[in-house]
N, C-alpha and C positions, 0 to 999 in steps of 0.2 A: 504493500500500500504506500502512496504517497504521503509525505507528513507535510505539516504546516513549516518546516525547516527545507523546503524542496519550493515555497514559492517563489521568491522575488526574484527575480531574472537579473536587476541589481540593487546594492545596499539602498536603503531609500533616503529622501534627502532628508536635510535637517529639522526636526521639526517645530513645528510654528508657523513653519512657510505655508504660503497655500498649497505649493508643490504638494509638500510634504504629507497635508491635510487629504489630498487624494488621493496620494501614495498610501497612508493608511489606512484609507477607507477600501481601499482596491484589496488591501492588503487581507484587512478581517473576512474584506468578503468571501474571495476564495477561501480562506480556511474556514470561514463558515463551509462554504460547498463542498471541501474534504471532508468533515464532520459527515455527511448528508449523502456522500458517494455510497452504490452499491458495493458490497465486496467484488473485488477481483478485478481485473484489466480488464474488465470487454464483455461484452454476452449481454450486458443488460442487465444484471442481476447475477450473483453466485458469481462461482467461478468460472474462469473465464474457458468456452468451448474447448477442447483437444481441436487438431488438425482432423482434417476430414479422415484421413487414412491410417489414424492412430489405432494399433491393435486395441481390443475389446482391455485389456489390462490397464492401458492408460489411458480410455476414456471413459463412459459412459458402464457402472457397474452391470455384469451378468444380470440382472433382475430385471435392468429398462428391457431388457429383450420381454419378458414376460408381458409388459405392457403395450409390446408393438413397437417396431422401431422407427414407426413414423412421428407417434408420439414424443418418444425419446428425443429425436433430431430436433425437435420443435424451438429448441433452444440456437440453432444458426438461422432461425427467421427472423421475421420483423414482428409476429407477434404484438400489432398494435402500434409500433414504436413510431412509425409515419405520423401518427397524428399530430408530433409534433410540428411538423412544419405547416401544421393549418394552426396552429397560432402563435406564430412568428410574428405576427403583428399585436401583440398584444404584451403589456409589460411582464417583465420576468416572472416570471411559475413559479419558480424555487426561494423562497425566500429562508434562510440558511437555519435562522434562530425559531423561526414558528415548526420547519421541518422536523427541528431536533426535540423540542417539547412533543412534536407526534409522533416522533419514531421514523415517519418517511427515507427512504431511501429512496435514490435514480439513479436511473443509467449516465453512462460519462456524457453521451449528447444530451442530455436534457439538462447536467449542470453546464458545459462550455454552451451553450447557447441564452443560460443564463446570464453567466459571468459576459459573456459578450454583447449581450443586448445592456445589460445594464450600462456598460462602458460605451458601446454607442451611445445611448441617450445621454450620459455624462458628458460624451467630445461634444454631442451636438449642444447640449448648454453651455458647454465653457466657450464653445467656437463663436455662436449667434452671443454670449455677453462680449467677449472679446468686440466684437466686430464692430457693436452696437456704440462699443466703451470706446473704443480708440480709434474707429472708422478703419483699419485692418484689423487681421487676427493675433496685432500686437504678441503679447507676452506666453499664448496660448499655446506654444509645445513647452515653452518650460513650463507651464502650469498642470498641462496634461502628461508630459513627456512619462515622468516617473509612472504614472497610473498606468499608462498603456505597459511601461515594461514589466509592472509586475502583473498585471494580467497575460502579459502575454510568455512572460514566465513560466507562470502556473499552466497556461496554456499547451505548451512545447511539452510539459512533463505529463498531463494527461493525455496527450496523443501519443507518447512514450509508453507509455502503462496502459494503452487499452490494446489488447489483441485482438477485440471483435471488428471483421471486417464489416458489416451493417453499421457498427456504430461509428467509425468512422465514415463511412460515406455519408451517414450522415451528420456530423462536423463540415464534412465539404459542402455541404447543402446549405448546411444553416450558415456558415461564414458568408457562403455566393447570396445568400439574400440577405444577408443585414450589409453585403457591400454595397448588392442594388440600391437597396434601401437607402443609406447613407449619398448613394450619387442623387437619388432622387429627391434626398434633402439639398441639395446641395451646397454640403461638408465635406472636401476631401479631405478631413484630418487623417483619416484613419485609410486611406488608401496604400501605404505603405505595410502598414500593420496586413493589413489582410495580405497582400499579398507575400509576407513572409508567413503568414501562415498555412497558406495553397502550398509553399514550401516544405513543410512542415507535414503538411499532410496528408500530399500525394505518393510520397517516398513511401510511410510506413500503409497508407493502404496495399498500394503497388507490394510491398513487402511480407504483409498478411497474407494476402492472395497467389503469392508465389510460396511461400512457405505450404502452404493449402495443394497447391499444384504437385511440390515436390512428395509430400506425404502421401498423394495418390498414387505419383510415379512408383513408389517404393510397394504399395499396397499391392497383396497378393502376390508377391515373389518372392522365391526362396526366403527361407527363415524369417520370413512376416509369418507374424501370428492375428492377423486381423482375424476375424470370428469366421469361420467356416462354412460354406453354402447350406450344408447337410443341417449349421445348428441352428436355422432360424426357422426350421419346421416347412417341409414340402418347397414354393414357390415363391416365398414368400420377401416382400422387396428386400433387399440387405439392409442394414445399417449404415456403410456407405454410400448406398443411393438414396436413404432418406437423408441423411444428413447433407450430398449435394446439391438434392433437389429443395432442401430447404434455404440452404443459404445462396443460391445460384438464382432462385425465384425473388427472393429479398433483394439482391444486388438487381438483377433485371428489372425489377416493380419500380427501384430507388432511379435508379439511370435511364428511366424510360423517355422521358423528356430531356436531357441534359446533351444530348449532343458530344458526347464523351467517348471514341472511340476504344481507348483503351478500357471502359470497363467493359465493355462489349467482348474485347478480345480476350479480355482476363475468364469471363466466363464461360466463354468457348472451350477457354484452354483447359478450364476446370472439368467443364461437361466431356471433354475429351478425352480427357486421364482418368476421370470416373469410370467410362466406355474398359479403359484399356484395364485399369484395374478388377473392373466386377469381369471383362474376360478373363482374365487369368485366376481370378477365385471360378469360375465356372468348369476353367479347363481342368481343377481338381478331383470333379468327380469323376467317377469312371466311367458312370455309361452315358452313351453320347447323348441321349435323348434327356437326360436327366440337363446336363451340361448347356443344351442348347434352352433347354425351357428355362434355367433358370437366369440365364441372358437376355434372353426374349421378356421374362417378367420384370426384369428390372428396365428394359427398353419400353416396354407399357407403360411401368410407373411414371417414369421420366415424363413420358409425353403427357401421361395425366396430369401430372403435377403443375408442368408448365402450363396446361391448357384451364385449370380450375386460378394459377396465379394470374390466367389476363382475364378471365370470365370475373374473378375477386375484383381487378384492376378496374375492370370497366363497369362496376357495380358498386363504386366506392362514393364516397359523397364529392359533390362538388364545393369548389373554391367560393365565397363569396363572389358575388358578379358574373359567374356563368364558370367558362373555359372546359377545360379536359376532367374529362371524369374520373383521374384517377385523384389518390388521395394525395400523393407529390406534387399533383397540378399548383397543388400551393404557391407553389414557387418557382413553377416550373411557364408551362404554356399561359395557364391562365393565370401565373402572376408574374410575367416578363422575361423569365430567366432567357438563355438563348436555343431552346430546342427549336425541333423543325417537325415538319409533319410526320404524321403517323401510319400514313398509307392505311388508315382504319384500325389496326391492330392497338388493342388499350394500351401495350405495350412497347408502339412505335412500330419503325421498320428493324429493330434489332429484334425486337420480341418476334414478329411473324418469322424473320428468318432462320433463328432458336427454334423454332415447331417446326418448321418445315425438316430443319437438320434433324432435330428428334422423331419428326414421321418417318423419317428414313431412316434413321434406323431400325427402330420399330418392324419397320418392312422391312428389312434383312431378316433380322432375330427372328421374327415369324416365322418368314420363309425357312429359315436356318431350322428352326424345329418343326416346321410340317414340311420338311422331307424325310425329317428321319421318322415321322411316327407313318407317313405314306409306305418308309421302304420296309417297315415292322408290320405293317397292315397286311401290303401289298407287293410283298418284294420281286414278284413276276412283272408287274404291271411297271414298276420302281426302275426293273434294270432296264428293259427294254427300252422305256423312254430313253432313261441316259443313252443307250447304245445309239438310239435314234437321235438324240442332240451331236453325240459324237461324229455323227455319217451325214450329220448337216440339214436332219430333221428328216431324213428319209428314212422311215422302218419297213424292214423285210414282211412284204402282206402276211405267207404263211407265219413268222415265226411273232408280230404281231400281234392275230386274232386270239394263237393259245395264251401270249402273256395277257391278252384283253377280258380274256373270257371268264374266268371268275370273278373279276369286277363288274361284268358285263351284265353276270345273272344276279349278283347281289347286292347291285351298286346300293340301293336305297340304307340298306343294312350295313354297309360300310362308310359312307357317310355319317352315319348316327353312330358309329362305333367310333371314330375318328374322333366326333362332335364331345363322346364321352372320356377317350383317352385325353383329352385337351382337359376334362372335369377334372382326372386324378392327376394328370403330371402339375396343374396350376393349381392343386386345394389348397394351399397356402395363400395365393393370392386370385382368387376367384375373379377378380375384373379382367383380368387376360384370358380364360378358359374360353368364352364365347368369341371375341375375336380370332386367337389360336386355333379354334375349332373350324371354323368359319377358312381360314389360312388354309389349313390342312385339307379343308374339303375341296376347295377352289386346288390347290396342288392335284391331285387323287385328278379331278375332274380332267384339268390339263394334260394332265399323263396320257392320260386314256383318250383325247381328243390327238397327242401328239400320235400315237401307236398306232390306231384305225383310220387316225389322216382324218383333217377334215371336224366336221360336228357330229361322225358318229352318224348310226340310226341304221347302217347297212344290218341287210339279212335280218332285219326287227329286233335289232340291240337299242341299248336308249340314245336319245340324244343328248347332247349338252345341254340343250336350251332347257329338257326336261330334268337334267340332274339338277342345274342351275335354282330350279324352279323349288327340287324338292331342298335342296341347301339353304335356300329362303326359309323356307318352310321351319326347318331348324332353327333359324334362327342362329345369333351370333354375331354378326354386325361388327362396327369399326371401335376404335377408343371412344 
């Protein structure tokens, strides 16, 4: 934790001065706000998250498994914490000494957005008395000077001490609008000040989020002990993909408006090392079909996840005065910041093209496991296709009709068995069965369309259009 001997950025001046009189007043305030800080660097509360790809031992105890490790992960979201920036326009929240009589504790952004709104309002009275008093801003950085540097002291070391990447982004947030804020008073005292703060605060985001990156890299390869496919029971999403899909949805909801390229790639890079780590937990089990469903179910999750955070986004309250519906709009479109349009998506054009990257994979993983539960089903029907893809889509008629034929006579019943193998390989995670199933039928179907040539129907065998129909029928459908 930081102490009250970690604020002032320097000694303060003499006192009696008015300088001086700000500098102490700057002074109790933050340590009022360390008194009233959550424990821990980051997260919001508690201590502060593990890395995404930190074995089950140094993060999140055996027992959050029992409660679902969607729930568990819930701690690298936002969790509400956006609502701060819908009242950014309103005087400080945190008031240190009434906190501490009720016990209150916050997150690191909801005290530096205190301490820094308070200090705006302070530049902007000493700047407008200055101006008013001497017809310039006269005496007014030596009178402010010391105040800014020990907020901005205490400042530097709480962005030091928090590890949560949410809560830092959002310090970047709240700084970008009390800068607006401040131009559209227009005061530039504090114009330097912020900008050594963007200093400040984009390194250790940047820093968070590669650290984040690198623990995926390492996850699930040799001698990692991240938690094991087999132990979160059947298909069930890992702990690492709830945990990325929680704080990757958080970072994309915050950055939707901002016009920020680099978080955009940051969480790319996250979602991509995710990919590559829950592969190499999957390539642990032995049987392939196990190995591919449990890929495939963490490529569902994802897209789910991302698809419920812009359905969330676009169903959030609005800004006073109208703007974009999400709850960052605060500060964002409809309150001036510099994003750019959204192409529709609540989430921007980063957000649609996150889902589109995650439909795809989805539609690998799928496919990935309705071939293997097609070539367990239907292994006649299974090779000959491939033989057939091999020879450039041409299958041998006679050798063909025999691989076709017992799909031929029981297609309906294999379909529905398919529909059922997708129930037990995903009991664990039950929202990917019907889609998987639905994969694997539409697989099965193709096969047997590539082998007889054509849609089928010769010598009164089914057609596609009539399997297609009964697959409907089934049911099963997309994410």
């Amino acid at each position: 934790m930081l102490g009250p001997d970690d604020l002032a950025g320097a000694p303060p001046p003499a006192a009696g001065s008015g300088a001086g009189g700000l500098a102490a007043g700057a002074g109790a305030l933050v340590a009022g706000l360390l008194r009233v800080a959550a424990g821990g660097g980051g997260g919001g509360g508690g201590a502060a998250a593990p890395a995404l790809g930190t074995p089950r031992g140094g993060g999140p105890p055996p027992s959050a498994l029992t409660v679902g490790p969607i729930a568990a992960a819930a701690r690298y979201g936002l969790r509400g914490r956006e609502a701060l920036l819908l009242r950014l326009d309103r005087p400080a929240a945190v008031v240190p000494h009434a906190a501490e009589v009720a016990g209150d504790r916050f997150p690191p952004e909801a005290l530096f957005a205190a301490a820094d709104r308070l200090l705006m309002d302070a530049a902007t009275a000493e700047f407008v008395f200055c101006a008013d008093l001497f017809g310039t801003d006269g005496p007014f950085n030596e009178l402010i000077g010391p105040a800014i540097g020990a907020v901005e002291g205490w400042a530097a070391r709480l962005v030091q001490a928090t590890a949560d990447p949410v809560g830092l982004l959002l310090m970047i947030r709240v700084s970008r609008s009390h800068a607006l804020a401040m131009a559209r008073r227009a005061v530039p005292a504090l114009d330097a000040y912020y900008d050594r703060l963007a200093l400040a605060l984009w390194p250790r985001f940047k820093g968070r989020l590669d650290a984040h990156a690198d623990s995926l890299a390492a996850a699930g390869g040799p001698g990692h002990a991240a938690a094991e496919p087999a132990g979160v029971g059947g298909r069930a999403p890992h702990p690492l993909a709830a945990r990325v899909a929680a704080l990757t949805g958080a970072l994309s909801t915050l950055a939707a408006d901002m016009a920020e390229p680099q978080v955009d790639v940051a969480v790319r890079r996250l979602r991509s090392a995710a990919r590559g780590a829950l592969a190499r937990l999957g390539a642990r089990l032995a049987d392939r079909g196990d190995a591919a469903a449990f890929v495939a179910a963490q490529a569902h999750f994802a897209l789910a996840a991302a698809r419920a955070d812009a359905a969330a986004a676009g169903a959030a309250p609005r800004p006073p005065g109208g703007g974009a519906s999400t709850a960052v709009a605060a500060v964002g479109r409809g309150g001036g910041e510099e994003g750019g349009g959204g192409g529709g998506h609540p989430l921007g054009p980063a957000g649609a093209a996150a889902e589109d990257d995650l439909a795809r994979a989805w539609g690998g993983a799928a496919a990935a496991w309705a071939a293997t539960a097609v070539a367990a089903r239907c292994p006649a029907l299974a090779a000959a296709a491939a033989a057939a893809a091999t020879a450039g889509g041409a299958a041998d008629a006679g050798a063909g009709a025999a691989a076709a034929a017992p799909f031929a006579g029981g297609w309906a019943g294999v379909l529905a068995a398919l529909a059922a193998d997708a129930g037990r390989a995903f009991r664990g995670y039950p929202p990917a069965a019907g889609p998987a199933g639905r994969a694997a039928g539409e697989a099965a179907i193709q096969a047997y369309s590539v082998v007889v040539g054509g849609g089928g129907g010769g010598a009164g065998g089914p057609t596609v259009e009539e399997m297609l129909v009964e697959l409907e029928r089934l049911g099963g459908g997309g994410v």
